[in-house]
PQR file with spaces between the fields and no chain letter, atoms N, CA, C, O and H, PARSE charges and radii, in Angstrom:
ATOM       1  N    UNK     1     -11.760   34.760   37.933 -0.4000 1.5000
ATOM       2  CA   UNK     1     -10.319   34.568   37.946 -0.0000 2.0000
ATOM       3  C    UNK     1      -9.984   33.324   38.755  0.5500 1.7000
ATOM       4  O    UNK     1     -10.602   33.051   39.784 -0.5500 1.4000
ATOM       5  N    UNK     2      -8.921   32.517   38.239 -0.4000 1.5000
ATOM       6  CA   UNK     2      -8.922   31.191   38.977 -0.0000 2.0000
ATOM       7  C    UNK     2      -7.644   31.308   39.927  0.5500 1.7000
ATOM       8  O    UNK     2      -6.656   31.976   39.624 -0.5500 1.4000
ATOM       9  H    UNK     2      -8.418   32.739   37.403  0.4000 1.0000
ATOM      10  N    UNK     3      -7.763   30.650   40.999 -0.4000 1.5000
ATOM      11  CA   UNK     3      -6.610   30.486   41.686 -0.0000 2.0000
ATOM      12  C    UNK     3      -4.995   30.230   41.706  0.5500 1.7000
ATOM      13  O    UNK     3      -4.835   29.010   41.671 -0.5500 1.4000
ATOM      14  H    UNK     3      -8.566   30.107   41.246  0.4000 1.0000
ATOM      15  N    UNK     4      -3.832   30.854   41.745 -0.4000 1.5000
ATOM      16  CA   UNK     4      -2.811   30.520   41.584 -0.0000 2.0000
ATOM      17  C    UNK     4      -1.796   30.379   42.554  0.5500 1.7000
ATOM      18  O    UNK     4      -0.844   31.085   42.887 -0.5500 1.4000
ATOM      19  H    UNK     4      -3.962   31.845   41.773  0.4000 1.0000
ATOM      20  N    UNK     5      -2.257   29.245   42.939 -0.4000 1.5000
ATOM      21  CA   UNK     5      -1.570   29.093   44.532 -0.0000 2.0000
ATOM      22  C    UNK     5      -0.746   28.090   44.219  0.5500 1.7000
ATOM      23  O    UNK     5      -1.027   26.958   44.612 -0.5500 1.4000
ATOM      24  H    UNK     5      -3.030   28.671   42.669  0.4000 1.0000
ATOM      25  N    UNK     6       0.500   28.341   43.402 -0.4000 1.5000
ATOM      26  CA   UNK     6       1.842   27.281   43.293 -0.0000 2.0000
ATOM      27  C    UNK     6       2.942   27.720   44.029  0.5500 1.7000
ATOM      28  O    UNK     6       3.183   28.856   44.437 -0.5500 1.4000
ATOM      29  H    UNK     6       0.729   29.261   43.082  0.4000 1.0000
ATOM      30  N    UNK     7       3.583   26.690   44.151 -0.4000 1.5000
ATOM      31  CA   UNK     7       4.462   26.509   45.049 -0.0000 2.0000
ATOM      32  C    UNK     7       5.918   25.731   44.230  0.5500 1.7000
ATOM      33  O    UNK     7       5.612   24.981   43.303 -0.5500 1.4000
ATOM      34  H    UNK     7       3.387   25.767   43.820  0.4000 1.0000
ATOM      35  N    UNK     8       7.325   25.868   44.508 -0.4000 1.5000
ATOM      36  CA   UNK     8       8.084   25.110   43.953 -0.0000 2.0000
ATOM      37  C    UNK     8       7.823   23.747   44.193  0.5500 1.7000
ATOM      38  O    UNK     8       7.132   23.552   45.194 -0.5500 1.4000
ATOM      39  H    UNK     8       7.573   26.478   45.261  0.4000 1.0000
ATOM      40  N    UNK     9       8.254   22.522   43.426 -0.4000 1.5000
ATOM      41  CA   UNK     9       8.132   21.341   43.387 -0.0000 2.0000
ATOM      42  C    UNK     9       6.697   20.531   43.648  0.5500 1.7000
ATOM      43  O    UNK     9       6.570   19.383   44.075 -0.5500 1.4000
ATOM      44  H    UNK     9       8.815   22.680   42.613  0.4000 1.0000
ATOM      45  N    UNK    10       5.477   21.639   43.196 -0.4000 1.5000
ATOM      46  CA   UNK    10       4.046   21.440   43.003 -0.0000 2.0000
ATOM      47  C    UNK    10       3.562   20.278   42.050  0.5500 1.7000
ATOM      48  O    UNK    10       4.528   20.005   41.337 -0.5500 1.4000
ATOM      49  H    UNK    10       5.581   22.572   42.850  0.4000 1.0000
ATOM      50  N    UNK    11       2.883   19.770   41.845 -0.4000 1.5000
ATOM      51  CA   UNK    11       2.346   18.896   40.316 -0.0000 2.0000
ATOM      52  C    UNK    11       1.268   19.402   40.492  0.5500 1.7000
ATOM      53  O    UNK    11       0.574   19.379   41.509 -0.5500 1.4000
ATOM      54  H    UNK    11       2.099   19.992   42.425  0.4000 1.0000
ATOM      55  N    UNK    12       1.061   19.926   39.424 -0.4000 1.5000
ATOM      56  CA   UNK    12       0.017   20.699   38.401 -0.0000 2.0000
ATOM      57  C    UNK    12      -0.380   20.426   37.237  0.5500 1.7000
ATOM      58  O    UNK    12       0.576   20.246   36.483 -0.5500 1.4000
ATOM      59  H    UNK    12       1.625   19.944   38.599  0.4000 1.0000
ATOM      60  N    UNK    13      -1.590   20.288   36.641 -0.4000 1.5000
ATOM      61  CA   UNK    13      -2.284   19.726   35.780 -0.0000 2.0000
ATOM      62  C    UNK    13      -1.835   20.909   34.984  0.5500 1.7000
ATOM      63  O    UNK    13      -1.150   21.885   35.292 -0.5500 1.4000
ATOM      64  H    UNK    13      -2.367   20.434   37.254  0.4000 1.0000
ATOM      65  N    UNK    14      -2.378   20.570   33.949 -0.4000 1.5000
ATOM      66  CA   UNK    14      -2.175   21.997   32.579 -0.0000 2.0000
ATOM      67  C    UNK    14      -3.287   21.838   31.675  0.5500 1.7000
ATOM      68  O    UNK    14      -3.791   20.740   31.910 -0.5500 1.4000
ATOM      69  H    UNK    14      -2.935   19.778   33.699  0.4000 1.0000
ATOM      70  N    UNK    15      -3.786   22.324   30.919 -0.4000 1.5000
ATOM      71  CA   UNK    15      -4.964   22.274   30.219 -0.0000 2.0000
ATOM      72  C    UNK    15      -4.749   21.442   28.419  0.5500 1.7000
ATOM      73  O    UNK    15      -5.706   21.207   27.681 -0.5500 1.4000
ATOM      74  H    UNK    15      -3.376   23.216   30.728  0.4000 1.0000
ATOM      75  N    UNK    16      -3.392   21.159   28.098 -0.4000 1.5000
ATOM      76  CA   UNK    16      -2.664   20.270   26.811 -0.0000 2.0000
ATOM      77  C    UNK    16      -2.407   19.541   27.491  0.5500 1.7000
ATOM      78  O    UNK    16      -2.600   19.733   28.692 -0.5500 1.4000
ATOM      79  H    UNK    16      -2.614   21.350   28.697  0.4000 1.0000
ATOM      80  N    UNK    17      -1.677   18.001   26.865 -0.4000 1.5000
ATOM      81  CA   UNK    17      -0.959   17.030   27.314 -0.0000 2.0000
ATOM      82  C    UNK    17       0.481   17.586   26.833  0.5500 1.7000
ATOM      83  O    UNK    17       0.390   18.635   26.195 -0.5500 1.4000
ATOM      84  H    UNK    17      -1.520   17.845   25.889  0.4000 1.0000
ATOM      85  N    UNK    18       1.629   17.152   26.989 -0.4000 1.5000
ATOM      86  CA   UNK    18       2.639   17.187   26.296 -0.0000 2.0000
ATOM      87  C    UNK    18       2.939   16.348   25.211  0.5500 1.7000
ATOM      88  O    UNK    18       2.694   15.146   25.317 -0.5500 1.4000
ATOM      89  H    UNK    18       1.703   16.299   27.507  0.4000 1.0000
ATOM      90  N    UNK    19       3.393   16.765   24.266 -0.4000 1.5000
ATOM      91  CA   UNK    19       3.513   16.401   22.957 -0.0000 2.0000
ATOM      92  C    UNK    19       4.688   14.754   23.138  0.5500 1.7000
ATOM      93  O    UNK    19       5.228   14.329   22.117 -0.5500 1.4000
ATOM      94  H    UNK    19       3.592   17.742   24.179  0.4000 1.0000
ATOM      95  N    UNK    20       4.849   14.256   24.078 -0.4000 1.5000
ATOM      96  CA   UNK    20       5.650   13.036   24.180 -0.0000 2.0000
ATOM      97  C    UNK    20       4.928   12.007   24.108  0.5500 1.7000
ATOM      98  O    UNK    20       3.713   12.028   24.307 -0.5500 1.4000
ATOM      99  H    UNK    20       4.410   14.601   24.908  0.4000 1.0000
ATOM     100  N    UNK    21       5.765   10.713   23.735 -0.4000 1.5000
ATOM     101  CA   UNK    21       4.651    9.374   23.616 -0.0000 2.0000
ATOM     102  C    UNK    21       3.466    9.468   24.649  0.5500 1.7000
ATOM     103  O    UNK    21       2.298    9.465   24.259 -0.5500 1.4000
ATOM     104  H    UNK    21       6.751   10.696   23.573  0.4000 1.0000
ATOM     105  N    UNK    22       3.912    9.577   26.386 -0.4000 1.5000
ATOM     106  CA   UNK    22       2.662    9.530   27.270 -0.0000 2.0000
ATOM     107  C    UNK    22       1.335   10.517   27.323  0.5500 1.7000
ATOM     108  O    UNK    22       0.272   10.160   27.832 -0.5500 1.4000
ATOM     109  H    UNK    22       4.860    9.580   26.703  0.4000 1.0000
ATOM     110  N    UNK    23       1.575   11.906   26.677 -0.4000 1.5000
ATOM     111  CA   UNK    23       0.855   12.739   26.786 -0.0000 2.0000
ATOM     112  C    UNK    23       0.169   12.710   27.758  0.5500 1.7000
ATOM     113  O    UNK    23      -1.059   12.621   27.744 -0.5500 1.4000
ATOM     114  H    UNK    23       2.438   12.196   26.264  0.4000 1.0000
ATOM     115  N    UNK    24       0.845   12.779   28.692 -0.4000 1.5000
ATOM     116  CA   UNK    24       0.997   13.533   30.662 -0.0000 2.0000
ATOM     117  C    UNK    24       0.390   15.019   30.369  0.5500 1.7000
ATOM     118  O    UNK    24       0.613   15.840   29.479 -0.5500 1.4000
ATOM     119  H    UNK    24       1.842   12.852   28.703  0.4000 1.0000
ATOM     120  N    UNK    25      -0.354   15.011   31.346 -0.4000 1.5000
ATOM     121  CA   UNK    25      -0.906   17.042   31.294 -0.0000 2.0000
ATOM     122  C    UNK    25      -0.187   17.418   32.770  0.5500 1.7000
ATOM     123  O    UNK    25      -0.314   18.589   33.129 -0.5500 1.4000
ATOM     124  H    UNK    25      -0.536   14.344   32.069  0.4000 1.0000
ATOM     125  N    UNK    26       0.685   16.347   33.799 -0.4000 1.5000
ATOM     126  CA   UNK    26       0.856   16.527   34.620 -0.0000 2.0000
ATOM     127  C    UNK    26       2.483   16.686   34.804  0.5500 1.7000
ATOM     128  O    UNK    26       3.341   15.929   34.351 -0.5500 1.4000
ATOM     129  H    UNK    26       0.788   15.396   33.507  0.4000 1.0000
ATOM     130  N    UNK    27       2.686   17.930   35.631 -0.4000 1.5000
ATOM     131  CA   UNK    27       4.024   18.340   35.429 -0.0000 2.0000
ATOM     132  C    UNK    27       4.374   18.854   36.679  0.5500 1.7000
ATOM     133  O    UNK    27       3.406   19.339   37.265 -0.5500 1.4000
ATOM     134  H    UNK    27       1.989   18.545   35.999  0.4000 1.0000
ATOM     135  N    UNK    28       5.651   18.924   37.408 -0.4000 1.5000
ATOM     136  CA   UNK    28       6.422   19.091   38.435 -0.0000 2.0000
ATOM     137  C    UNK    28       6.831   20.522   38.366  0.5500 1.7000
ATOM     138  O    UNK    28       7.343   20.701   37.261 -0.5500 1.4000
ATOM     139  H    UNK    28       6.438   18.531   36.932  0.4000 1.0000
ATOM     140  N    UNK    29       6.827   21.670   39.105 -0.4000 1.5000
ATOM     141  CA   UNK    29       7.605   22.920   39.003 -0.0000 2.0000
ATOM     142  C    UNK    29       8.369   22.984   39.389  0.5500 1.7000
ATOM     143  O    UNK    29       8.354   23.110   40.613 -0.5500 1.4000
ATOM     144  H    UNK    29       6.411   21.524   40.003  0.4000 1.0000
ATOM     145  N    UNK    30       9.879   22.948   38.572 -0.4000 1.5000
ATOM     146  CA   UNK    30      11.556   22.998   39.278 -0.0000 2.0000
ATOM     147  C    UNK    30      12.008   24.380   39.870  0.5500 1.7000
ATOM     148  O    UNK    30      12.676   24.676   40.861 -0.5500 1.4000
ATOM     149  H    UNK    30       9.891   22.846   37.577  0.4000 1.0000
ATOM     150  N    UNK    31      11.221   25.313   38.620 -0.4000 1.5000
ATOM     151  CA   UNK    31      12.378   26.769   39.071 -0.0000 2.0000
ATOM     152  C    UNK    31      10.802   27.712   38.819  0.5500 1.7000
ATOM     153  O    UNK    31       9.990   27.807   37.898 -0.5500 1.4000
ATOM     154  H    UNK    31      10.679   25.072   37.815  0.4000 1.0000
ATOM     155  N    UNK    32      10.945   28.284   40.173 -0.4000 1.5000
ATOM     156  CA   UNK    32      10.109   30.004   40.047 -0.0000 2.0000
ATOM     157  C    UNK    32      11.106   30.965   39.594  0.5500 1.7000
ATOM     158  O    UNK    32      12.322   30.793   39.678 -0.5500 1.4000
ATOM     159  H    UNK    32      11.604   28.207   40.921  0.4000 1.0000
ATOM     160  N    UNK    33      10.380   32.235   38.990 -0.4000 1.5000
ATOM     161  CA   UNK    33      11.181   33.002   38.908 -0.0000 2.0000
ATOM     162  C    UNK    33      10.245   34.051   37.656  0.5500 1.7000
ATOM     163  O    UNK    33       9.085   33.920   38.044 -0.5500 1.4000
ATOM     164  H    UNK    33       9.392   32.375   38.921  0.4000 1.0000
ATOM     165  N    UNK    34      10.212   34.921   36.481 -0.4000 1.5000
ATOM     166  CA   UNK    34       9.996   35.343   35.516 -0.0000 2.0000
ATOM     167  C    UNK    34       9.646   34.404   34.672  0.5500 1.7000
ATOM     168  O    UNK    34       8.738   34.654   33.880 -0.5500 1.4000
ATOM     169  H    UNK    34      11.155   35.027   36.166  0.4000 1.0000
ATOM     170  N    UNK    35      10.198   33.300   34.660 -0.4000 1.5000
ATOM     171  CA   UNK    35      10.221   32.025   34.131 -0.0000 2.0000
ATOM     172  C    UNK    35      10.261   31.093   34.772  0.5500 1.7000
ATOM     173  O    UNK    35      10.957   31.255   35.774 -0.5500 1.4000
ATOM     174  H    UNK    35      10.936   33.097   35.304  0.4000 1.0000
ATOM     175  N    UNK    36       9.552   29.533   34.618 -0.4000 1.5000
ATOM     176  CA   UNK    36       9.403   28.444   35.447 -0.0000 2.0000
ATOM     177  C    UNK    36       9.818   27.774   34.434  0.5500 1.7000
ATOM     178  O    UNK    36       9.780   28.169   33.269 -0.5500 1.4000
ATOM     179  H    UNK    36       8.987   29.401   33.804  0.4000 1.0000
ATOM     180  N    UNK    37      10.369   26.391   34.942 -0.4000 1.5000
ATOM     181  CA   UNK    37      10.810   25.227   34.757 -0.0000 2.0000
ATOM     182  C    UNK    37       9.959   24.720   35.253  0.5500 1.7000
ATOM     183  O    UNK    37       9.591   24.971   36.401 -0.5500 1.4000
ATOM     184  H    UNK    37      10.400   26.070   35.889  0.4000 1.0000
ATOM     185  N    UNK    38       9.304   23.647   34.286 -0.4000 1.5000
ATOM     186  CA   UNK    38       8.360   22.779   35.167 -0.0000 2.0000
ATOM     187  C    UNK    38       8.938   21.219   33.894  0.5500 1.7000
ATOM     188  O    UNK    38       9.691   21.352   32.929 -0.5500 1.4000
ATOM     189  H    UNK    38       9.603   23.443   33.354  0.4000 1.0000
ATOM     190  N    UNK    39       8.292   19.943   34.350 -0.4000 1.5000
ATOM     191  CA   UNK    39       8.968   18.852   33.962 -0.0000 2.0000
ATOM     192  C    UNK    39       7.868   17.953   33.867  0.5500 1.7000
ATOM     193  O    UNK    39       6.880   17.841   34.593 -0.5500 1.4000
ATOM     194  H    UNK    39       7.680   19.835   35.133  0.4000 1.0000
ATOM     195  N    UNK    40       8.274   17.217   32.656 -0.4000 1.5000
ATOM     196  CA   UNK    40       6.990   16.400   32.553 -0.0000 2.0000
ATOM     197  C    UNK    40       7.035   15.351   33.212  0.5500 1.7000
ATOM     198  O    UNK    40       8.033   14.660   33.420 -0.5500 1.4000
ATOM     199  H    UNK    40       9.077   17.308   32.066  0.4000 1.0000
ATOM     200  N    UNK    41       5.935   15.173   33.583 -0.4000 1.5000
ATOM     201  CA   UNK    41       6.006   13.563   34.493 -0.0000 2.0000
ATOM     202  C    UNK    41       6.184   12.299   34.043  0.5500 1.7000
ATOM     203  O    UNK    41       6.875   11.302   34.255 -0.5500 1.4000
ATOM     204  H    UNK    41       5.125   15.735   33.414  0.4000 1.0000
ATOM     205  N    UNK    42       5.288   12.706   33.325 -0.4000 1.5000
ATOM     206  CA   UNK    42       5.690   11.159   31.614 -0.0000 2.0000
ATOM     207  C    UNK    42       7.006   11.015   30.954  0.5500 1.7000
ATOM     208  O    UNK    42       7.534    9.922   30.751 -0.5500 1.4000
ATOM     209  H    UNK    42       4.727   13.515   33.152  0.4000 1.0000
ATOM     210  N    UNK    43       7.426   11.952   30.684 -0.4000 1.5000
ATOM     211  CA   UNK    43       8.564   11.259   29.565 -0.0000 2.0000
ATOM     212  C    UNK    43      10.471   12.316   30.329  0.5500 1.7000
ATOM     213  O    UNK    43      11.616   12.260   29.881 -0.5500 1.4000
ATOM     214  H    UNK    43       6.997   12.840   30.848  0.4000 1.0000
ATOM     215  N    UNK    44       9.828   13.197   31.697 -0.4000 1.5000
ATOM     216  CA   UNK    44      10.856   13.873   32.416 -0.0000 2.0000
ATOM     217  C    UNK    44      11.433   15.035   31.606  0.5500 1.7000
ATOM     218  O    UNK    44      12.120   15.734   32.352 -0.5500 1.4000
ATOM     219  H    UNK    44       8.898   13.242   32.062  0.4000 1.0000
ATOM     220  N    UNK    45      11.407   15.464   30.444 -0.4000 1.5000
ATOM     221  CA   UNK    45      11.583   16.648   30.027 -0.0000 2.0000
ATOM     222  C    UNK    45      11.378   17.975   30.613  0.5500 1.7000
ATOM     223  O    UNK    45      10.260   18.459   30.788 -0.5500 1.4000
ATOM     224  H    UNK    45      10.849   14.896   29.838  0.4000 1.0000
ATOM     225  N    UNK    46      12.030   18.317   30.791 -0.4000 1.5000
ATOM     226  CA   UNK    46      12.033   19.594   31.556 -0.0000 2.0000
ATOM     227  C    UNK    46      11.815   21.011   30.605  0.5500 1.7000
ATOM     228  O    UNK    46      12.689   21.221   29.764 -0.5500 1.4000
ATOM     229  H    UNK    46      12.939   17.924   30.649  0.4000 1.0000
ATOM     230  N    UNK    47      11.078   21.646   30.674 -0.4000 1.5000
ATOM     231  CA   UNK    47      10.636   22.792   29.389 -0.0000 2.0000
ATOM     232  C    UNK    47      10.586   24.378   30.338  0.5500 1.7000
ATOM     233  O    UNK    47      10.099   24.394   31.469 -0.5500 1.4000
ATOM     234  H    UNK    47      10.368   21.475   31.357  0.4000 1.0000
ATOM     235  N    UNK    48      11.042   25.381   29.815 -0.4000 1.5000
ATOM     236  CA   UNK    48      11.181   26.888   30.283 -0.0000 2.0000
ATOM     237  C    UNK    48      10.115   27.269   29.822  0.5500 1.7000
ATOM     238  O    UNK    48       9.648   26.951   28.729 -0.5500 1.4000
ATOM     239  H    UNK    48      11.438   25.368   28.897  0.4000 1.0000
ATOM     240  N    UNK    49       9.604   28.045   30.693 -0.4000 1.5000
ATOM     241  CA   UNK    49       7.754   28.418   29.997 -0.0000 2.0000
ATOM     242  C    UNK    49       7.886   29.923   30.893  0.5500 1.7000
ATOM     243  O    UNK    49       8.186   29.788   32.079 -0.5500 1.4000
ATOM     244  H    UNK    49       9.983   28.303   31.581  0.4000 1.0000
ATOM     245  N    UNK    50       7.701   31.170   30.440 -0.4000 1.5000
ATOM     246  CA   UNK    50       7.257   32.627   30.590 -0.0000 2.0000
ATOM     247  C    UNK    50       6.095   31.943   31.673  0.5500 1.7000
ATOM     248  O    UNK    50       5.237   31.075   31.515 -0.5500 1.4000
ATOM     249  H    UNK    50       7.458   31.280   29.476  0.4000 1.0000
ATOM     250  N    UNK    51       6.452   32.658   32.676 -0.4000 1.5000
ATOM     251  CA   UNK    51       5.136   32.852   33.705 -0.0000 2.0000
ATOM     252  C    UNK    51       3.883   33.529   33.088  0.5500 1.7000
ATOM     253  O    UNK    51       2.835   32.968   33.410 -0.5500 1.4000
ATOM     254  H    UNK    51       7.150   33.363   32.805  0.4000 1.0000
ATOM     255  N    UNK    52       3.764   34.496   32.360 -0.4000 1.5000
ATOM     256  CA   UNK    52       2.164   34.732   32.004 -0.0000 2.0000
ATOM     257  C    UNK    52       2.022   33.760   30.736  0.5500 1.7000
ATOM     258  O    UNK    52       0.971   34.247   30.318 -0.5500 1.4000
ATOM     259  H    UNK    52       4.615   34.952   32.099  0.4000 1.0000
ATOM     260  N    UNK    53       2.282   32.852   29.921 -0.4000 1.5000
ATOM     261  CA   UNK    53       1.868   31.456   29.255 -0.0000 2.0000
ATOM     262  C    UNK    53       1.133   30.567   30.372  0.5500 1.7000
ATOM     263  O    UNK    53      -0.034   30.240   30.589 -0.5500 1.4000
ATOM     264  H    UNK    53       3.136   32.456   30.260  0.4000 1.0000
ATOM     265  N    UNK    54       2.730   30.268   31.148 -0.4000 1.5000
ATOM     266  CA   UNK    54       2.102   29.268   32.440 -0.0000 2.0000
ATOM     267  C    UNK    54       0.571   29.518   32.687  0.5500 1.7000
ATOM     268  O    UNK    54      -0.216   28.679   32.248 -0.5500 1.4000
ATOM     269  H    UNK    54       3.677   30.533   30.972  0.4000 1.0000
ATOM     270  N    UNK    55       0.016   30.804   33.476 -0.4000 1.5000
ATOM     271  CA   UNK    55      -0.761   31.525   34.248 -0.0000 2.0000
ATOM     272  C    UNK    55      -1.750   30.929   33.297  0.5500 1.7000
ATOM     273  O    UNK    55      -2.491   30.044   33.725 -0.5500 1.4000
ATOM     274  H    UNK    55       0.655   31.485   33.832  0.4000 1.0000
ATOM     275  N    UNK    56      -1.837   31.304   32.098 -0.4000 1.5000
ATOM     276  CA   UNK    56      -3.167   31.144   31.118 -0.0000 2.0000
ATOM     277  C    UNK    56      -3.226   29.226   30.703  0.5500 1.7000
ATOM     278  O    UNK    56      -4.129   28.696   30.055 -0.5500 1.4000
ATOM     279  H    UNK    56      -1.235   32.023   31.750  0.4000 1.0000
ATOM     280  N    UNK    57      -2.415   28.748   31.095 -0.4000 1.5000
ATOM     281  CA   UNK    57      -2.427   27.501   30.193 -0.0000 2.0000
ATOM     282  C    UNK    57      -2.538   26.442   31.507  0.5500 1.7000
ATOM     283  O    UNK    57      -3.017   25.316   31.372 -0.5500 1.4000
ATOM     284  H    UNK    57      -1.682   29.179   31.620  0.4000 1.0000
ATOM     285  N    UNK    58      -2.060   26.927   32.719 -0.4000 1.5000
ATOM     286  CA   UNK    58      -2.246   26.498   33.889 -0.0000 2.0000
ATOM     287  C    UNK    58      -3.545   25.927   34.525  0.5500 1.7000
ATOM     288  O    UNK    58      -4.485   26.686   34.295 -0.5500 1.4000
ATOM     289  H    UNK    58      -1.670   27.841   32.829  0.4000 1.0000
ATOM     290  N    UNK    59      -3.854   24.979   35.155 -0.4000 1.5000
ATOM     291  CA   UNK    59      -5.264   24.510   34.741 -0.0000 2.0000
ATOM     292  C    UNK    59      -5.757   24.272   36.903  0.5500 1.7000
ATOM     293  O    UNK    59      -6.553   24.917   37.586 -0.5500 1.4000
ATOM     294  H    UNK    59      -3.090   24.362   35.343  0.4000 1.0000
ATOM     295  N    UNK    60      -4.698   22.923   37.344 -0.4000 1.5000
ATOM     296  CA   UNK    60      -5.416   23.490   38.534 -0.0000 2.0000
ATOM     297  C    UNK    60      -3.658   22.253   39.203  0.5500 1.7000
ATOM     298  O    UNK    60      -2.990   21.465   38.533 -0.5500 1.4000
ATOM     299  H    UNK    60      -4.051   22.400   36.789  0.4000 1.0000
ATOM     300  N    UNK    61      -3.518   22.649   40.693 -0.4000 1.5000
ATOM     301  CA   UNK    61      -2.849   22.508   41.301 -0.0000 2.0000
ATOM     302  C    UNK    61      -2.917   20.706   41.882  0.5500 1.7000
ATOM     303  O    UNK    61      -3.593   20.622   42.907 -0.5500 1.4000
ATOM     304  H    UNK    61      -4.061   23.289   41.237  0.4000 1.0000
ATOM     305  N    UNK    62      -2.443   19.570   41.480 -0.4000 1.5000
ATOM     306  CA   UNK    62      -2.490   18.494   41.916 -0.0000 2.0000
ATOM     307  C    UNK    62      -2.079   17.601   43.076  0.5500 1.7000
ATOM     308  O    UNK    62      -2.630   16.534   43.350 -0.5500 1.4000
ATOM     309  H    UNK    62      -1.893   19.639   40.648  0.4000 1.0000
ATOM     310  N    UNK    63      -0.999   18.173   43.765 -0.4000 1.5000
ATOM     311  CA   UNK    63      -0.209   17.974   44.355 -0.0000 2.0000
ATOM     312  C    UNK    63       0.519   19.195   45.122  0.5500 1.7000
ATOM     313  O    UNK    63       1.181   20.058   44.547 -0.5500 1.4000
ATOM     314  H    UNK    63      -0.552   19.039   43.542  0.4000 1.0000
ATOM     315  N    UNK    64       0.285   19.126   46.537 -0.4000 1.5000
ATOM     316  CA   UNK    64       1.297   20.532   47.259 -0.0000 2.0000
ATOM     317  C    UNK    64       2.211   19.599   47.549  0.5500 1.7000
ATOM     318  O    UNK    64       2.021   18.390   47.685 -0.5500 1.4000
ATOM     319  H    UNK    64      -0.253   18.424   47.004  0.4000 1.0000
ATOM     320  N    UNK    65       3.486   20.370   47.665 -0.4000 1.5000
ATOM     321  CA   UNK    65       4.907   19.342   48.131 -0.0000 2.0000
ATOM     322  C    UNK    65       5.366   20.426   49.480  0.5500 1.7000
ATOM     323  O    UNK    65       6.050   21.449   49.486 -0.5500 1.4000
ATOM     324  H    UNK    65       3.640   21.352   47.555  0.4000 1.0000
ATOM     325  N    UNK    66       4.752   19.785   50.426 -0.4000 1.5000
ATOM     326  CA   UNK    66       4.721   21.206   51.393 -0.0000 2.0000
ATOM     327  C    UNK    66       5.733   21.331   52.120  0.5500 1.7000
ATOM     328  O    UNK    66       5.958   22.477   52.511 -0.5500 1.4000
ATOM     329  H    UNK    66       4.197   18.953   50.422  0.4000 1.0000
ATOM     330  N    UNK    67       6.743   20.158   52.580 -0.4000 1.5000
ATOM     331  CA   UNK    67       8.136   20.484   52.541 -0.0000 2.0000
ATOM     332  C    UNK    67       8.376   19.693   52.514  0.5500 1.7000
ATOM     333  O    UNK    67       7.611   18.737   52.635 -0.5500 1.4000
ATOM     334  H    UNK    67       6.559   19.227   52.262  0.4000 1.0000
ATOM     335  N    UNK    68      10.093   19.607   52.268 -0.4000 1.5000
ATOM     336  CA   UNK    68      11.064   19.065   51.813 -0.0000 2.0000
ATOM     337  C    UNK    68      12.411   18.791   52.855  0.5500 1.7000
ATOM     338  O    UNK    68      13.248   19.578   53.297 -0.5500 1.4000
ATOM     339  H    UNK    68      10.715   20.384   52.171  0.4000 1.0000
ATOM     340  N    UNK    69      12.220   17.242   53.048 -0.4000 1.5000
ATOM     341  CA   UNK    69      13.123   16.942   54.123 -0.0000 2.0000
ATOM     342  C    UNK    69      14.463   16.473   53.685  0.5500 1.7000
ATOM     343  O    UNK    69      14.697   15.687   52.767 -0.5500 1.4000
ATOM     344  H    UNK    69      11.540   16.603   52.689  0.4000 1.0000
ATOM     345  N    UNK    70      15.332   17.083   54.492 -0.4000 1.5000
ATOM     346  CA   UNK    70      16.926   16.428   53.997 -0.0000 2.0000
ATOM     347  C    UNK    70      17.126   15.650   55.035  0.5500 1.7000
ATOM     348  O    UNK    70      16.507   15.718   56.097 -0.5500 1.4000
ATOM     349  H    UNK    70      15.142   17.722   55.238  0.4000 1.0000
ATOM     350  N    UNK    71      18.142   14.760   54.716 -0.4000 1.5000
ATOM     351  CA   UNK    71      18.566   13.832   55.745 -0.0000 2.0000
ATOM     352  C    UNK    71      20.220   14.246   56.156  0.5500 1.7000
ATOM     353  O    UNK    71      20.975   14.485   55.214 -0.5500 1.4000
ATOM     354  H    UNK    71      18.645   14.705   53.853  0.4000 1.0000
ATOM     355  N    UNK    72      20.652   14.309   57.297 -0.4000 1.5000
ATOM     356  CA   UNK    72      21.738   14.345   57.706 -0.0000 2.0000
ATOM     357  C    UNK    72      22.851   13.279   58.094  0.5500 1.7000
ATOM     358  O    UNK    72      22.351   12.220   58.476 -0.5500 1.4000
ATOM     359  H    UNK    72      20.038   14.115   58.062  0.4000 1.0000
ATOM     360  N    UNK    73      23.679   13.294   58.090 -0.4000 1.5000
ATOM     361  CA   UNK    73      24.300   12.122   58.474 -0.0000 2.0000
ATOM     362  C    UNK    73      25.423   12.500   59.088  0.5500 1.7000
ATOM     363  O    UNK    73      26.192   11.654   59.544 -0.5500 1.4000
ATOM     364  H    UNK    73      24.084   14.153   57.779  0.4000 1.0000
């Protein structure tokens, strides 16, 4: 069983490219939930994918985005 240690705003490889001119396999995760939003890196499309698709088609973790700084002013 392979590891599934994602996180929101992760880049994660996938085991297809996406069907856009760049055919990127590498994609950004916007929204957890039952369903993820994740976004292509190549061409920015953003696609709704069922978490057990994800899980099986999910390939390996590229990028942790381990936090996220705001700026104040």
């Amino acid at each position: 069983m392979k590891d599934l240690n994602y996180e929101l705003y992760d880049i994660v490889e996938m085991k297809k490219p996406h069907p856009c001119a760049s055919h990127s396999k590498l994609f950004q995760i916007v929204r957890l939930g039952a369903d993820l939003k994740i976004q292509c890196q190549g061409c920015g499309n953003i696609i709704l994918i069922p978490r057990d698709t994800f899980n099986t088609k999910f390939k390996k973790v590229i990028e942790h985005k381990d936090s996220i700084s705001f700026t104040s002013k």
